[in-house]
C-alpha positions in Angstrom: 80.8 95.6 94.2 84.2 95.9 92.8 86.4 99.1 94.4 88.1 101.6 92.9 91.6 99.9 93.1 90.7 96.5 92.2 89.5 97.9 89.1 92.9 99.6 88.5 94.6 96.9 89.3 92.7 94.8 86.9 93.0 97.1 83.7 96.5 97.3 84.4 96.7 93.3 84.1 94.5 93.3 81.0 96.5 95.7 79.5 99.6 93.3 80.4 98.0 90.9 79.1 97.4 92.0 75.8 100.4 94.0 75.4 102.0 90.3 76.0 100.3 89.0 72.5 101.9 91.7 70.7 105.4 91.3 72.3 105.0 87.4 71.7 107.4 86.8 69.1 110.6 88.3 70.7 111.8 87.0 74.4 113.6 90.2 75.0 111.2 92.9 74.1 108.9 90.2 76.4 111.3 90.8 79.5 111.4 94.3 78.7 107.3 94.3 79.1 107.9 92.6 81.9 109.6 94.6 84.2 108.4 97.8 82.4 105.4 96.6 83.8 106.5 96.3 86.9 107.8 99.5 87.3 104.7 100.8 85.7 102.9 98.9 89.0 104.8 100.8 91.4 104.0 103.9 90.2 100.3 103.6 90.2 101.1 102.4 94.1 102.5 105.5 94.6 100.0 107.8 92.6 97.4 106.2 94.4 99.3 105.9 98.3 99.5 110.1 97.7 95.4 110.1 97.2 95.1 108.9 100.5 93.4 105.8 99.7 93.5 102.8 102.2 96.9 101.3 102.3 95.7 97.5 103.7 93.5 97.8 99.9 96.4 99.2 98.3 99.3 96.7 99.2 96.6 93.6 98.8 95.7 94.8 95.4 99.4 95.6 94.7 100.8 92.4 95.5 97.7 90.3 93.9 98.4 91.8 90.5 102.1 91.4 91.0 101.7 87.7 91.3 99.6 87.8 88.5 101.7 89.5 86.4 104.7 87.5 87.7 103.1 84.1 87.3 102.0 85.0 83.7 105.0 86.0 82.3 107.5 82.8 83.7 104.2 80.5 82.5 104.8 81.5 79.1 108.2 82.2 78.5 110.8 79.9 78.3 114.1 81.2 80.8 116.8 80.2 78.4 116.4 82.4 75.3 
């Protein structure tokens, strides 16, 4: 059974995901997704750390879809624009 903040954490990576399609045809809007997203990730750590939900869940999660999001975006985009 999938918890609570995996499922979170998963939407959030679709949505990066397909946000990424749209954003495809200009590199700096693409970095701009990227650490918008980021940021975005953090927050929902923080919304979620103030709920009082288990924090070993939380981090693993959190740094999961960070690495996700991470190894997604320098898979796909070239680092010389």
């Amino acid at each position: 059974m999938t918890s609570y903040i995996q499922t979170v954490f998963d939407r959030h990576f679709q949505n990066y995901c397909f946000s990424f399609g749209i954003y495809a045809h200009d590199p700096k809007l693409l970095h701009w997704h990227y650490y918008n997203s980021l940021k975005e990730l953090n927050q929902i750590v923080e919304r979620l750390r103030k709920t009082g939900v288990s924090t070993g869940e939380l981090y693993l999660y959190h740094h999961m879809t960070k690495n996700k999001i991470s190894h997604y975006y320098h898979s796909r985009v070239s680092l010389v624009y």
